[in-house]
DSSP file (Angstrom, degrees, kcal/mol; ACC not computed):
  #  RESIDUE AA STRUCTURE BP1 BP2  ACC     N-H-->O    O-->H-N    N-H-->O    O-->H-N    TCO  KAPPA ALPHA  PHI   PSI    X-CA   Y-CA   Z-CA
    1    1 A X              0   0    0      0, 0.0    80,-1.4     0, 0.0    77,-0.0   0.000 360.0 360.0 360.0 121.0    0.8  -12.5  -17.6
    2    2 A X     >  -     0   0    0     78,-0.2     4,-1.6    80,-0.1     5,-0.1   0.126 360.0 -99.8 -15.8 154.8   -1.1  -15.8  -16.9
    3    3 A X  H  > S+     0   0    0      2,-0.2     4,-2.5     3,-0.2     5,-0.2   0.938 120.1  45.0 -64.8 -55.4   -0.1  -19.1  -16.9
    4    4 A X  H  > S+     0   0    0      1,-0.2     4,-2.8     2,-0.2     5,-0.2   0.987 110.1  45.9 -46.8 -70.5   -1.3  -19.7  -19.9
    5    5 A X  H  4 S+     0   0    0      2,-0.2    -1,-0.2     1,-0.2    -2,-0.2   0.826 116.9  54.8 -58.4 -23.0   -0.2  -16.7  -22.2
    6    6 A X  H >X S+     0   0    0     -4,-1.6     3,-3.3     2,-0.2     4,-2.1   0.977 107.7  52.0 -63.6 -64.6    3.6  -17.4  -20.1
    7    7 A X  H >< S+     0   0    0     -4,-2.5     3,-0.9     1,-0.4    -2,-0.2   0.862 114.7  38.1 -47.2 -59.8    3.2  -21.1  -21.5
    8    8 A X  T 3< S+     0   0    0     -4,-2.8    -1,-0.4     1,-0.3    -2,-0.2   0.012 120.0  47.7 -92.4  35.0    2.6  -19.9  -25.1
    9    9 A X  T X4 S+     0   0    0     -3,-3.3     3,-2.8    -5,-0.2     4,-0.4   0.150  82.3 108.0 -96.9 -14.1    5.3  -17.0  -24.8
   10   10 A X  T << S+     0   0    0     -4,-2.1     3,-0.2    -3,-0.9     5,-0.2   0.692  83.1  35.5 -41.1 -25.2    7.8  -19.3  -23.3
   11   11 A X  T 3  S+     0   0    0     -4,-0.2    -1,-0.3     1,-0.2    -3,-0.1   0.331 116.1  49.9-117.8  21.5    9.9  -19.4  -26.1
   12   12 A X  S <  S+     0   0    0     -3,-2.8     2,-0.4     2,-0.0    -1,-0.2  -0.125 107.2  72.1-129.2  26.2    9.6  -15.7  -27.6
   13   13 A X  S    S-     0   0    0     -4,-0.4     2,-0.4    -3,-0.2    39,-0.2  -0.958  80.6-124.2-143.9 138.6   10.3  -14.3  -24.1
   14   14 A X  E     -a   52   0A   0     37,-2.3    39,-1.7    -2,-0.4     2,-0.2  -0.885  28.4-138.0 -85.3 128.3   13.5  -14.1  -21.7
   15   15 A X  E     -a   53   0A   0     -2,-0.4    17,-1.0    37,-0.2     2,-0.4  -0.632  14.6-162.9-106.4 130.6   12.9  -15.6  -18.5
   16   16 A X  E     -ab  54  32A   0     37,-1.7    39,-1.5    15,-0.2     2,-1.3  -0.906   9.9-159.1-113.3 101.1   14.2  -13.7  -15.3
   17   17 A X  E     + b   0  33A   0     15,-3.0     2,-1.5    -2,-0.4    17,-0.9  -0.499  20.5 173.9 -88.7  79.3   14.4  -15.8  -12.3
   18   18 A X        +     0   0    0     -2,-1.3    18,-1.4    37,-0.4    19,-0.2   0.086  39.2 120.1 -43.9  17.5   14.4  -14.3   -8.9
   19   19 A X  S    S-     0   0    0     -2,-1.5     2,-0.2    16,-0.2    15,-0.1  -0.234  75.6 -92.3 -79.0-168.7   14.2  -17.4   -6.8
   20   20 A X     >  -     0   0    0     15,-0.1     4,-2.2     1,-0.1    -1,-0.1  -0.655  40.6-107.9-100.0 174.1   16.7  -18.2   -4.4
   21   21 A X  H  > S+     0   0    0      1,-0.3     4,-0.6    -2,-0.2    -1,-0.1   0.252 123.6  58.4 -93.3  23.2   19.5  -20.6   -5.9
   22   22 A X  H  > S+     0   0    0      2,-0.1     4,-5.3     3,-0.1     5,-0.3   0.659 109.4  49.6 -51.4 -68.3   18.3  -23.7   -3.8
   23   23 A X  H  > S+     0   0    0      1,-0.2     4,-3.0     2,-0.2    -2,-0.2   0.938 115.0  49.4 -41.8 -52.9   14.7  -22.9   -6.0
   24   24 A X  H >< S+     0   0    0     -4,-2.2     3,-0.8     1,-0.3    -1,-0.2   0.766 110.7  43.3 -39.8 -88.3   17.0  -22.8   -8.9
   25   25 A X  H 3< S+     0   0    0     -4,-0.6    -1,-0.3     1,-0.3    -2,-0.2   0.625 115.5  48.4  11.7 -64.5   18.9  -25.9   -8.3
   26   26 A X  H 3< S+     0   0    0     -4,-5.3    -1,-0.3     1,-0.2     2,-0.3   1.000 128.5   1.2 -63.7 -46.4   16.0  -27.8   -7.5
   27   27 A X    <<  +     0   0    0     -4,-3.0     2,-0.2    -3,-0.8    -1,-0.2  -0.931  64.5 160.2-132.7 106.4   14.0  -26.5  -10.5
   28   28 A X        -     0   0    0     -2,-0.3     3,-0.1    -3,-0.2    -3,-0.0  -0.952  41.5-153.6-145.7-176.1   14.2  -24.3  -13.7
   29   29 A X        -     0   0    0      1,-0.7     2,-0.2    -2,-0.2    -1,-0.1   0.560  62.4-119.6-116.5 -12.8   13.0  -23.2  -17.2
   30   30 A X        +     0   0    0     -6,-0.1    -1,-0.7   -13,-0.0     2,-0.3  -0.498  67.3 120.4  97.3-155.9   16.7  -21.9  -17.8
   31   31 A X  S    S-     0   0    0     -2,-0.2     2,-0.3    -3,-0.1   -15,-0.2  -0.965  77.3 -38.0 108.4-145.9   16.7  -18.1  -18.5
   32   32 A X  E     -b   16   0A   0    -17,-1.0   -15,-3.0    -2,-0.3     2,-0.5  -0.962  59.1-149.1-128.9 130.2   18.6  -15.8  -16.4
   33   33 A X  E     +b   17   0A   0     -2,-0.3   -15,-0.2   -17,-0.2     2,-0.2  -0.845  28.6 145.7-116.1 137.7   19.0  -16.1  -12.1
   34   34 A X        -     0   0    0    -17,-0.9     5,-0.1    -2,-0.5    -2,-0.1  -0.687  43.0-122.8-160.1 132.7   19.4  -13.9  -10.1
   35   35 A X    >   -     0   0    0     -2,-0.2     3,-0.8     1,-0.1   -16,-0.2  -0.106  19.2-123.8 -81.4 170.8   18.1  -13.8   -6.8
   36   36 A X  G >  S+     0   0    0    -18,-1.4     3,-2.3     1,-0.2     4,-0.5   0.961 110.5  61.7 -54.0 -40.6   15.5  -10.6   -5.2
   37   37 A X  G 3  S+     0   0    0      1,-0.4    -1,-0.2   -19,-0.2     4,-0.1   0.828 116.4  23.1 -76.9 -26.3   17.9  -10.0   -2.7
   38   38 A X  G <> S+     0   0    0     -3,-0.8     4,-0.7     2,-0.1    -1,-0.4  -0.058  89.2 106.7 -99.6  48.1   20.8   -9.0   -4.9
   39   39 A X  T X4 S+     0   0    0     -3,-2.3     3,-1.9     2,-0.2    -2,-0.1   0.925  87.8  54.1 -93.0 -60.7   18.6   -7.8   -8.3
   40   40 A X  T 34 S+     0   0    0     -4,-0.5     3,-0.2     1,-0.3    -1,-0.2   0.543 104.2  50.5 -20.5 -46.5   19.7   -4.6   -7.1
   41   41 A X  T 34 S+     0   0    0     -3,-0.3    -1,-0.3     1,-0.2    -2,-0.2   0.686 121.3  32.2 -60.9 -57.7   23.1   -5.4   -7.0
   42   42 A X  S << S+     0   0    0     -3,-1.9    -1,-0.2    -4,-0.7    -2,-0.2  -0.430  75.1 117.6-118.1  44.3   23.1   -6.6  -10.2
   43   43 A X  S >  S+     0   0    0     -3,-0.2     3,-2.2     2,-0.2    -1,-0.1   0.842  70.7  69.5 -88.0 -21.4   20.7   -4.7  -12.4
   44   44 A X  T 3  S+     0   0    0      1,-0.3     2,-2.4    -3,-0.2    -1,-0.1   0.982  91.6  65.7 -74.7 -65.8   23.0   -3.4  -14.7
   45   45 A X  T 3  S+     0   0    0      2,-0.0     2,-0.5     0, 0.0    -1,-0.3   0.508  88.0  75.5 -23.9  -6.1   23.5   -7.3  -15.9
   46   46 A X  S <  S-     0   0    0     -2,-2.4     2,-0.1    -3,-2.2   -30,-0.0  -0.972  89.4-128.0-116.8 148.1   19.8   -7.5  -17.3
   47   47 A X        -     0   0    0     -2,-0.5     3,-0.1     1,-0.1    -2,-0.0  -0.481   7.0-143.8 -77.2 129.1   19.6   -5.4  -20.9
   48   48 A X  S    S+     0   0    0      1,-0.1    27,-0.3    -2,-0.1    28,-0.3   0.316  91.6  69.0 -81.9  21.8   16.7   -2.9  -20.8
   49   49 A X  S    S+     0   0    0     25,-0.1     2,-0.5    26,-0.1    -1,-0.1   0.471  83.6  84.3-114.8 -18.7   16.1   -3.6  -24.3
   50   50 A X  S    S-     0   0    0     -3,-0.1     2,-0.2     1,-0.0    26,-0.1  -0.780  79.9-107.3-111.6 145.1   14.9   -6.8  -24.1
   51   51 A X        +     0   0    0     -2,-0.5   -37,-2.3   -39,-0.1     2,-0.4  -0.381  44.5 177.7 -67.3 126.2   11.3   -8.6  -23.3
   52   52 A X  E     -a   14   0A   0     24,-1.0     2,-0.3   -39,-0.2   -37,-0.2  -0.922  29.5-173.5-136.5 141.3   11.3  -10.2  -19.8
   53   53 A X  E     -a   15   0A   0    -39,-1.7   -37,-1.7    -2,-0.4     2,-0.7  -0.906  27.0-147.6-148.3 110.8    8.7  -12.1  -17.6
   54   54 A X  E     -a   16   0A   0     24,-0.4    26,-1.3    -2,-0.3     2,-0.4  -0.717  20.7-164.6 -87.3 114.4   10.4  -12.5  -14.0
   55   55 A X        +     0   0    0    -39,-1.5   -37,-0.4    -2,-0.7     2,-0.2  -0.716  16.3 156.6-105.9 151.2    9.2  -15.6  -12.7
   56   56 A X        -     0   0    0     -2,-0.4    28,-2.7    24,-0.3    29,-0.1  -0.780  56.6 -57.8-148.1-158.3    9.2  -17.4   -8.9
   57   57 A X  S    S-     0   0    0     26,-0.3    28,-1.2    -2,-0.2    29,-0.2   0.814 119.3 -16.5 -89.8 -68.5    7.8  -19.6   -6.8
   58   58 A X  S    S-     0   0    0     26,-0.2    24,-0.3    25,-0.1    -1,-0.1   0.535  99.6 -98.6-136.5 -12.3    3.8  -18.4   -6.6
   59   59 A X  S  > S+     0   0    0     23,-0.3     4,-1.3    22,-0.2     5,-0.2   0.251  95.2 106.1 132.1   8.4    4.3  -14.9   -8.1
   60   60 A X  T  4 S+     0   0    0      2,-0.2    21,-0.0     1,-0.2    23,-0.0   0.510  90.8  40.2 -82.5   5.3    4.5  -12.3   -4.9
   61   61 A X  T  > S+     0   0    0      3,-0.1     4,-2.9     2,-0.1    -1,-0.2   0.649 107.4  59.9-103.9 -13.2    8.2  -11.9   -5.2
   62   62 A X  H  > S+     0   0    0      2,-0.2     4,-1.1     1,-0.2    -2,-0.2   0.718 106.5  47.3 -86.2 -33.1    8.2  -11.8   -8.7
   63   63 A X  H  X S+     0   0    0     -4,-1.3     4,-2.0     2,-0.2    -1,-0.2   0.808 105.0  59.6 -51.5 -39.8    5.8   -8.7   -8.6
   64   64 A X  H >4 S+     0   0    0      1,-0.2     3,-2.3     2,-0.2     4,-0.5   0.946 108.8  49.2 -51.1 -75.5    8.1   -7.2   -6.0
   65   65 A X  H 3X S+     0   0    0     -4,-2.9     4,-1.6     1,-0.3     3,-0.4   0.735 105.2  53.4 -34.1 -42.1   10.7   -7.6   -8.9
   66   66 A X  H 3X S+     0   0    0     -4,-1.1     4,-0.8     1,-0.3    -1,-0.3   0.835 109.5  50.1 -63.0 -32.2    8.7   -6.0  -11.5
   67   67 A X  H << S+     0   0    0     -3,-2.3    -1,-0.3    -4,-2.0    -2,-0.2   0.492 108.7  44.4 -68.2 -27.4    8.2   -3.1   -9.6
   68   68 A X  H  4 S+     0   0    0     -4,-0.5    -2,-0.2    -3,-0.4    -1,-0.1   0.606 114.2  52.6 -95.5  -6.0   11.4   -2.1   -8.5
   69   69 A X  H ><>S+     0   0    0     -4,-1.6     5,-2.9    -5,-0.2     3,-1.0   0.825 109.7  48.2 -97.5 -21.6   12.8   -2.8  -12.0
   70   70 A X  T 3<5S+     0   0    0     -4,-0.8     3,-0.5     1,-0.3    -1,-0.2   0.607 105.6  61.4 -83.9 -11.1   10.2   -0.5  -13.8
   71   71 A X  T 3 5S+     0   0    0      1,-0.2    -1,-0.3     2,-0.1    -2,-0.2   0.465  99.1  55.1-102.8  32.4   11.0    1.9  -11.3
   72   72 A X  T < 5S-     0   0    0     -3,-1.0    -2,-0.2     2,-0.1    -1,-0.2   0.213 131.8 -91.1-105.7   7.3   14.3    1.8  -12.7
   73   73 A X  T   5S+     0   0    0     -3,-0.5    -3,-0.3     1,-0.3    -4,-0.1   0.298  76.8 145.0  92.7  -5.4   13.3    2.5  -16.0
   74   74 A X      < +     0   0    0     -5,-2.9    -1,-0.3     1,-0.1    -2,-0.1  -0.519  15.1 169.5 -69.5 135.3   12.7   -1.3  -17.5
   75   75 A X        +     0   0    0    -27,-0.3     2,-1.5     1,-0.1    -1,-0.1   0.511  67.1  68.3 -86.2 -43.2    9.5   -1.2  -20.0
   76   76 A X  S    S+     0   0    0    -28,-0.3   -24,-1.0   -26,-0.1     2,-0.2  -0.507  83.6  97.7 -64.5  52.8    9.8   -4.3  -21.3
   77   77 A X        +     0   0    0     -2,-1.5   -24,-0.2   -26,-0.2     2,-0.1  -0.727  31.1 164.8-144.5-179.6    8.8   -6.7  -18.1
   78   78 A X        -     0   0    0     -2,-0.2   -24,-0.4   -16,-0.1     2,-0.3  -0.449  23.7-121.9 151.5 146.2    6.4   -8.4  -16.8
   79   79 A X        -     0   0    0    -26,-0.2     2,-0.6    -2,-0.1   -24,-0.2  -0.598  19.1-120.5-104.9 153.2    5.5  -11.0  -14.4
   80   80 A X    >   -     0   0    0    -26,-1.3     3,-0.9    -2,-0.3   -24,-0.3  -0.714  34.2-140.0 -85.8 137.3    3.8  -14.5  -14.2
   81   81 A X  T 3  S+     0   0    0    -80,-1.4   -22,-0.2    -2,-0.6   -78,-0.1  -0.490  83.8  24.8 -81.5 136.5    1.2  -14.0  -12.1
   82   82 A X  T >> S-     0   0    0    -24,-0.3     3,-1.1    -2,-0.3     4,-0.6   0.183 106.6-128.6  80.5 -10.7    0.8  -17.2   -9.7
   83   83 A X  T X4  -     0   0    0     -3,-0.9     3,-4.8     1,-0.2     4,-0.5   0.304  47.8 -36.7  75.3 136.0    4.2  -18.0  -10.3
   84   84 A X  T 3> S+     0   0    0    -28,-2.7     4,-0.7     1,-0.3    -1,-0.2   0.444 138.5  58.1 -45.2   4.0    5.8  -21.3  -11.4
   85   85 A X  H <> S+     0   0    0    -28,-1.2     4,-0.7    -3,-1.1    -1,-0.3   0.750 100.1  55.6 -83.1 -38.6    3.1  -23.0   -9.2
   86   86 A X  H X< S+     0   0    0     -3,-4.8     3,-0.8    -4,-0.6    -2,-0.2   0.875 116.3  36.4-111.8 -57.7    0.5  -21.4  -11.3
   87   87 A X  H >4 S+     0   0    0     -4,-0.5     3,-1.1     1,-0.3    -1,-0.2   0.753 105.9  60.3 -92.3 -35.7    2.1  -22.9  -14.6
   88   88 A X  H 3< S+     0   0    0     -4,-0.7    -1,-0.3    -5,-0.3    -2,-0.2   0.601  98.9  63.0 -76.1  -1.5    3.2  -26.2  -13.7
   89   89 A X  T <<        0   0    0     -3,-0.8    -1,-0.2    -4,-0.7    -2,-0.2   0.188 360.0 360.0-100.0  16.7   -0.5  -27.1  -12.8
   90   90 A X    <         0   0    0     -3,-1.1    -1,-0.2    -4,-0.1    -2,-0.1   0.593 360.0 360.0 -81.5 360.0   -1.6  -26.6  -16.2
């Protein structure tokens, strides 16, 4: 998903944030944190039932994410490509 089509989903969408909790802290859209290094850890905490766009920084960890959670069974994802850099410069 684009910056754009994230900006007009923002509010019909659950936002999964993989930064680390410094990124967080400093900045966020609210949604749900968790960082990549535990998602593993903690995967049973995100509902497969629900529509998700896992966001970061510029949007190569947030792929990482997308990938390991659709090979987990998740249907429902998807990531913004370019990443909260990629949306706050609209």
């Amino acid at each position: 998903m684009n910056a754009t089509q994230f900006k007009q989903a923002l509010t019909h969408v659950n936002l999964l944030d993989i930064r680390t909790p410094r990124e967080w802290d400093d900045f966020n859209l609210g949604g749900f944190h968790v960082s990549l290094d535990t998602l593993l850890e903690r995967i049973d905490e995100i509902s497969k039932e629900k529509n998700w766009v896992i966001i970061c920084y510029n949007g190569t960890q947030s792929l990482i994410a997308m990938r390991l959670l659709k090979a987990k069974g998740f249907t429902h994802i998807d990531h913004l490509e370019g990443g909260l850099e990629a949306y706050l410069s609209l």
